[in-house]
N, C-alpha and C positions, 0 to 999 in steps of 0.2 A: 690568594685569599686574604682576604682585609681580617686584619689583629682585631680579637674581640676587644672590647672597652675593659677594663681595668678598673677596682673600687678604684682607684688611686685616682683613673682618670676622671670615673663620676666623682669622685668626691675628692678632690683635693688637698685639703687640711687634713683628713689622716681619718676621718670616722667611716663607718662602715655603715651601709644599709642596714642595720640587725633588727627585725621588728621586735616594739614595745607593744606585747598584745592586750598590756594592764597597765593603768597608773600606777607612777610609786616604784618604779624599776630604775633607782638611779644606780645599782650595779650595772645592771646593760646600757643605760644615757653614759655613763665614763668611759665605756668601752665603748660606743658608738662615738662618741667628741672625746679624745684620750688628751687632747689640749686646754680643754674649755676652763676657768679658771672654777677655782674653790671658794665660797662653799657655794658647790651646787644648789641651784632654785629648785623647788620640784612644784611645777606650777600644773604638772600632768591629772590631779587626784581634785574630786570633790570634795574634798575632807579640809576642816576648819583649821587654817591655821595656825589659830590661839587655842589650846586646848582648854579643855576644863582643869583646873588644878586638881592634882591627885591629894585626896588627903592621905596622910598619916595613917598606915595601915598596920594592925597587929600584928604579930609573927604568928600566928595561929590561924592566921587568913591564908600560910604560903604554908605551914605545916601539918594542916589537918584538911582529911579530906571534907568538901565543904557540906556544912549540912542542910535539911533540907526545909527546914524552916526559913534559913537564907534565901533561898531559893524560891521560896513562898512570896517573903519580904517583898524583894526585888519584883514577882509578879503582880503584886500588889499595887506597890507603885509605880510600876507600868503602867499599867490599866489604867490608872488616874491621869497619868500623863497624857496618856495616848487617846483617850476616851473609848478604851474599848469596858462591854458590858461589865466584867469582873473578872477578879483575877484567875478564876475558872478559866476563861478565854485567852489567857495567856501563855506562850511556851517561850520562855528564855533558851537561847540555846549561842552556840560559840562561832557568834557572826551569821548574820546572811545568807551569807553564800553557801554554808553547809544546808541549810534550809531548800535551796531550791531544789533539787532532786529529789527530797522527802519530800517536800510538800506536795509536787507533780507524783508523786508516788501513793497519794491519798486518794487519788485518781482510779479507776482502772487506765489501763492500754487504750488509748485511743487517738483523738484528732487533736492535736493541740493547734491555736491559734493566736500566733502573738503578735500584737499593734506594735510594729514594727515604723523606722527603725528605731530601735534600742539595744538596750544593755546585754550584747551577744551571747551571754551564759542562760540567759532563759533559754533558748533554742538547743543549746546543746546540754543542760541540765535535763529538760524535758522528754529530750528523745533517750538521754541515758534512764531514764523511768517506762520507757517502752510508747512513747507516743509519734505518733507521726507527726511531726511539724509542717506548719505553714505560716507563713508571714503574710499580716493581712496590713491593710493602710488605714482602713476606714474602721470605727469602731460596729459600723451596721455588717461589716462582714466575721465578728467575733459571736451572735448567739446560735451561729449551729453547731459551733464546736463541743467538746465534750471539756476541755480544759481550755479555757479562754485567759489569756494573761495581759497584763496590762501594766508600765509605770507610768507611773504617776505623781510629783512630775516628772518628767522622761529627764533620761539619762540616753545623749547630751543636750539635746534642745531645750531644756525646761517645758518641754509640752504638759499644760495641764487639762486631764478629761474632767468636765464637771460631775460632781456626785450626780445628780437626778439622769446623767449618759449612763453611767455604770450601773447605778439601780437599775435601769430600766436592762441593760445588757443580762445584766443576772438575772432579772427577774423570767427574759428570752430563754436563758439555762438552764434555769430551775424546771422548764416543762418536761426535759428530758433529760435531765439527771445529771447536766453538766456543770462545772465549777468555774468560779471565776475569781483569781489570785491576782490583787492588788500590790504593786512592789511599790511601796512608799517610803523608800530608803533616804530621800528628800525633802520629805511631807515637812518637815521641824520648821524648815522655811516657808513653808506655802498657804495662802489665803486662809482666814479660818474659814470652817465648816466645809473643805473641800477633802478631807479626808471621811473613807469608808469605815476608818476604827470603830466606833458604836455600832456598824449593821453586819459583824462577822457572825451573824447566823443564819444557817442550812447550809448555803451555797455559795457563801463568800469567806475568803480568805486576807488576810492582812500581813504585809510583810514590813518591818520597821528595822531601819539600821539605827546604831546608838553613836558607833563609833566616828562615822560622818559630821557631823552637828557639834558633838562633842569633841571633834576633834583628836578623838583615841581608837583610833582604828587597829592599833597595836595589841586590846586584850581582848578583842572579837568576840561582840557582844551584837545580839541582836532578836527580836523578837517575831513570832506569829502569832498573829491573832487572830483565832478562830473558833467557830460553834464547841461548846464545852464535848462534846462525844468525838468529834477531831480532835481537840485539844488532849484529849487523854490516847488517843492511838499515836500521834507523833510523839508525848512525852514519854510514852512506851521503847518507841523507835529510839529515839538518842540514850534511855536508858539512865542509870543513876549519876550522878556527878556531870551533867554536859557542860556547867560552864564552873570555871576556875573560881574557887574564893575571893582573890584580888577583885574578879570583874564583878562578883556578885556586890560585894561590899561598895565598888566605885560606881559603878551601875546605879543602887539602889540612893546613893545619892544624891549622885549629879539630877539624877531624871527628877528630883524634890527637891530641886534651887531652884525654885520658882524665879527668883533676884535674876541670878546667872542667865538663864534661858532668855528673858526677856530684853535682857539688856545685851545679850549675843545676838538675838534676831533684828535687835538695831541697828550692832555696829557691824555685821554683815551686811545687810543693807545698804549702809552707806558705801561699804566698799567697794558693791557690786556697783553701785554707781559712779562711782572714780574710777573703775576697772574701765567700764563701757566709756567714761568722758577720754582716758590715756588713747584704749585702743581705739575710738572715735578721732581724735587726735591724728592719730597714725595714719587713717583714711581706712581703716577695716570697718567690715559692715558686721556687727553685730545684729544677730538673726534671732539667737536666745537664750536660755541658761537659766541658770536658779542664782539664787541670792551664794550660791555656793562655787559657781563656775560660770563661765558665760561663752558663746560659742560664737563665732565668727568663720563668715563665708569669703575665700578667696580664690581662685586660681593658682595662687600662688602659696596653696595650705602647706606642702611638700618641703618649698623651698624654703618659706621662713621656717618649720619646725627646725632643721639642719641651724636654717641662722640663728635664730635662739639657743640653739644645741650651743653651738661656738662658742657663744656669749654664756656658757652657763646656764642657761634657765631651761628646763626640761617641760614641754608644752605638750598637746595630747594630738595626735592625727590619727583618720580614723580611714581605713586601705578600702572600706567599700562606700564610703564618702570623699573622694580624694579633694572635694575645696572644704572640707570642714576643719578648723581647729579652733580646740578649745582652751582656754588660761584657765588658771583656779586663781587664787587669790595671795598674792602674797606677804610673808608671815610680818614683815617690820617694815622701816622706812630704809632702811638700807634698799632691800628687798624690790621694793617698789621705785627706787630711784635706777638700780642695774637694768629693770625693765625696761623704765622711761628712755634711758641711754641707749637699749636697745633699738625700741622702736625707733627712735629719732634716726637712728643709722639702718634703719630697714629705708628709714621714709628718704634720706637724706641718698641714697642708692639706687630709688629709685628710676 
């Protein structure tokens, strides 16, 4: 009987198969390349990697439990930010991702239907709220669902659905009583007027990440925005205190540097386009992405993530897309020169 294969013998340099099923997992990238030099790139996360500057925070932001006029604040200017109706329409709460199972939970039990492929946690957020999932391709197959989901831009392609597709989806919805939940955790970057933030009434919902854009994904900060009578059963549901002082005070903010924002959604920009000219370079087909990540189709998606592993840089593969991988964006010129070296020795190997 033939000897089974060996990590040792797949993988020679010493790292292990161990799947990364989230960006941002450089405890397990060390332990999958236990060689790979220091410091670690983590090119894996759509998150900005110039943050906003933290200001100066009182000690009564970390010592008192926060109050609810803060809380107010911070909804306040959201809503300006984001153009939703008012601050009625807004629910701060601690990140995203806690959101998605409440929000599918405003729902009854039913059909959910997510424009796939995306950002895996819809589908298993959803069914843990009692819905039965399906994954649909086309957005004409989302208006007989009872919960219809959608991001927007997608997470990893950068797909984006035009508003007057979604109005019109919702509008399909609303005949029979279903909803349709917008994850626009991206949106900071993407065209104006392609966000649904201003029409989260009846039957549309609005999901906004803070910590992506801003590059503070660390004090889990994130918003829904929706019809004021939702809006008061979800603030029900998370209950008094959901997001921490620090976030409320940094939150309320960054989201009102009008300066900052502007001048971030440039030099992102440009990055993304030296991102795609480097991997261009390399001979990788860049397919799509947001001004925040960019995605790239190979054959060979598997075996470069491994190679960049080696090299230290931690990039994103995705197990039920096996030629997709994605970069994010890196933080300095250091940063960006370990890549270039990389790629030239992908390309120089080939």
């Amino acid at each position: 009987m033939a000897k089974a294969a060996s990590a040792t013998d797949i993988f020679p340099h010493g790292e292990t198969d161990e799947p990364l099923l989230h960006g941002g997992d450089l405890d397990a990238a060390r332990r999958q390349f236990p060689g790979a030099p220091e410091p670690f790139i983590d090119l894996s996360t759509g998150i900005n990697p110039n943050s906003y500057p933290v200001p100066h925070l009182p000690a009564d932001a970390f010592a008192r439990l926060p109050d609810r006029a803060a809380t107010v604040a911070l909804a306040t200017v959201a809503a300006a930010a984001y153009g939703a109706p008012s601050a009625q329409h807004v629910v701060p709460a601690p990140g995203t991702q806690i959101l998605l199972p409440l929000v599918a939970g405003l729902i009854r039990p039913g059909r959910a239907a997510i424009l796939s492929p995306t950002y895996n946690e819809h589908a298993r957020c959803a069914a843990i709220a009692g819905h039965s999932v399906t994954q649909v391709h086309d957005t004409a197959d989302l208006g007989d669902a009872d919960l219809a989901i959608v991001t927007s831009p997608n997470n990893p392609d950068g797909r984006t659905i035009e508003r007057d597709t979604m109005l019109a989806v919702a509008a399909k919805l609303r005949r029979h009583g279903g909803m349709l939940v917008v994850d626009e955790a991206f949106a900071d970057t993407a065209p104006p007027g392609s966000s649904l933030a201003g029409d989260v009434t009846r039957n549309i919902i609005v999901l906004r990440s803070f910590g992506k854009f801003f590059g503070l994904a660390g004090i889990r900060l994130g918003f829904a925005l929706l019809d004021r009578p939702l809006a008061a059963r979800l603030d029900a549901i998370l209950g008094p205190w959901p997001v921490s002082g620090p976030a409320l005070a940094i939150g309320a903010k960054a989201l009102a540097d009008a300066a900052w924002i502007e001048r971030t959604r440039h030099d992102l920009a440009h990055a993304a386009r030296r991102l795609d000219a480097m991997l261009g370079n390399a001979g990788l087909d860049v397919i799509g992405g947001t001004a925040l990540f960019r995605l790239v189709r190979t054959e060979a998606a598997h075996a470069l993530f491994h190679h960049f592993g080696r090299a230290g840089i931690l990039t994103r593969i995705f197990p039920d897309n096996p030629t997709w991988l994605r970069f994010g964006l890196p933080p300095d010129e250091a940063a960006w020169r370990r890549l270039e070296i990389s790629l030239g020795s992908m390309r120089d190997n080939r």
